[in-house]
C-alpha positions as CSV (number, residue, x, y, z in Angstrom):
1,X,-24.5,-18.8,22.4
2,X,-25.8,-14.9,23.0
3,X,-28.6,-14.5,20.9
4,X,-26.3,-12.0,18.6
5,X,-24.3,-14.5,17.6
6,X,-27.3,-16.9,17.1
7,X,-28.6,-14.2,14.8
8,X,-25.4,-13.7,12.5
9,X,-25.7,-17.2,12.2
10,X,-28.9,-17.6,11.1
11,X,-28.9,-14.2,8.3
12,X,-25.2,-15.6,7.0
13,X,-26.7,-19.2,6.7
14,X,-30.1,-17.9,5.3
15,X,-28.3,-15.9,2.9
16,X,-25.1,-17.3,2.1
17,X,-24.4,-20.4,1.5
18,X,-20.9,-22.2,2.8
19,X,-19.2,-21.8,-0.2
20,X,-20.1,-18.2,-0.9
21,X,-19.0,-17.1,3.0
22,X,-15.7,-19.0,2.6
23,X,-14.6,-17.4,-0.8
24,X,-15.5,-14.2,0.5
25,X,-13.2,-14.5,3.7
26,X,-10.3,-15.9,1.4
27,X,-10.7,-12.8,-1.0
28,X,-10.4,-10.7,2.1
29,X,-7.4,-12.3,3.3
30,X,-5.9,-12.2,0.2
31,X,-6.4,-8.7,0.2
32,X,-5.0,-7.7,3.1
33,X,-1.7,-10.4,2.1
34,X,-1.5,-7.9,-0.4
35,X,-2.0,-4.6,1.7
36,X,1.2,-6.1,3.9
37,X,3.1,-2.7,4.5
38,X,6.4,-2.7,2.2
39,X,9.4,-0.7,2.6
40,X,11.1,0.9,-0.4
41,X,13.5,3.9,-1.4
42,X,13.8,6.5,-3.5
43,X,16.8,6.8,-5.8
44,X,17.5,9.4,-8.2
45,X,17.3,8.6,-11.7
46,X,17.4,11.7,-13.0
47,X,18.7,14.7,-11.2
48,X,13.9,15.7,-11.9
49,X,12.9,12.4,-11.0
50,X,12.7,10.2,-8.2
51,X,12.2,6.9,-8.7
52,X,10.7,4.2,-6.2
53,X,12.9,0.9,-5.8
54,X,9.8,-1.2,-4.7
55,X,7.6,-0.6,-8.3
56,X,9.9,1.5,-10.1
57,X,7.7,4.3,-10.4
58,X,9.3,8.1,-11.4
59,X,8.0,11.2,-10.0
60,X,9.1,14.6,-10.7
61,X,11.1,16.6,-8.1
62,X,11.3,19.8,-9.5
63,X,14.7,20.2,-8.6
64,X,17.2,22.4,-10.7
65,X,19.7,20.6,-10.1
66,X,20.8,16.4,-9.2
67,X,22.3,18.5,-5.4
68,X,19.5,20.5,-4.8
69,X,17.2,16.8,-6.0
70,X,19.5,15.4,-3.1
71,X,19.2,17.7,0.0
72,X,15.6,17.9,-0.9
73,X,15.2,14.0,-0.4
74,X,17.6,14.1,2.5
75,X,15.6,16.9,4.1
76,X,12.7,14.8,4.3
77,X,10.6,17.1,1.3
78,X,9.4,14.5,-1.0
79,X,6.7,11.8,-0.6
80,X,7.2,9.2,2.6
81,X,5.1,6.6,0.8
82,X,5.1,5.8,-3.0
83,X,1.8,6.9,-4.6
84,X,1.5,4.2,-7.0
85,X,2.3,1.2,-4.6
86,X,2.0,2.2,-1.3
87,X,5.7,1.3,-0.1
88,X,6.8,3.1,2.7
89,X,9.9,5.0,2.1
90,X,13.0,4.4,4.4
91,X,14.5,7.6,6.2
């Protein structure tokens, strides 16, 4: 054992005790379980909002009209991730 490793040992187990290191490792696996990268798509609910299929979250386009809402999204103009949930639109 390198004496760094003999040291993180010693402050976790002076510090910590088992139980406290082992529910802090599950909460941060269970965080990142639930920071998993998720894919999701916008539909148009409303020729002024988008809405994200993943949390169902509506944004404004500012769009005058459901077309111009359209080539806007197809052109690539809106959000690539959903600011609420994180979901990664699909192209």
């Amino acid at each position: 054992m390198s004496w760094l490793e003999g040291l993180a040992q010693d402050d976790w187990r002076e510090w910590h005790s088992d139980s406290e290191v082992q529910t802090t490792a599950q909460a941060a696996l269970d965080l990142l379980k639930e920071q998993e990268p998720r894919t999701a798509h916008w539909f148009i609910s409303e020729y002024e909002y988008l809405t994200c299929s993943h949390c169902g979250e509506s944004y404004y386009t500012g769009a005058e009209s459901t077309e111009e809402a359209r080539q806007r999204l197809a052109g690539g103009r809106y959000y690539k991730f959903c600011p609420h949930c994180g979901a990664k639109m699909d192209a």
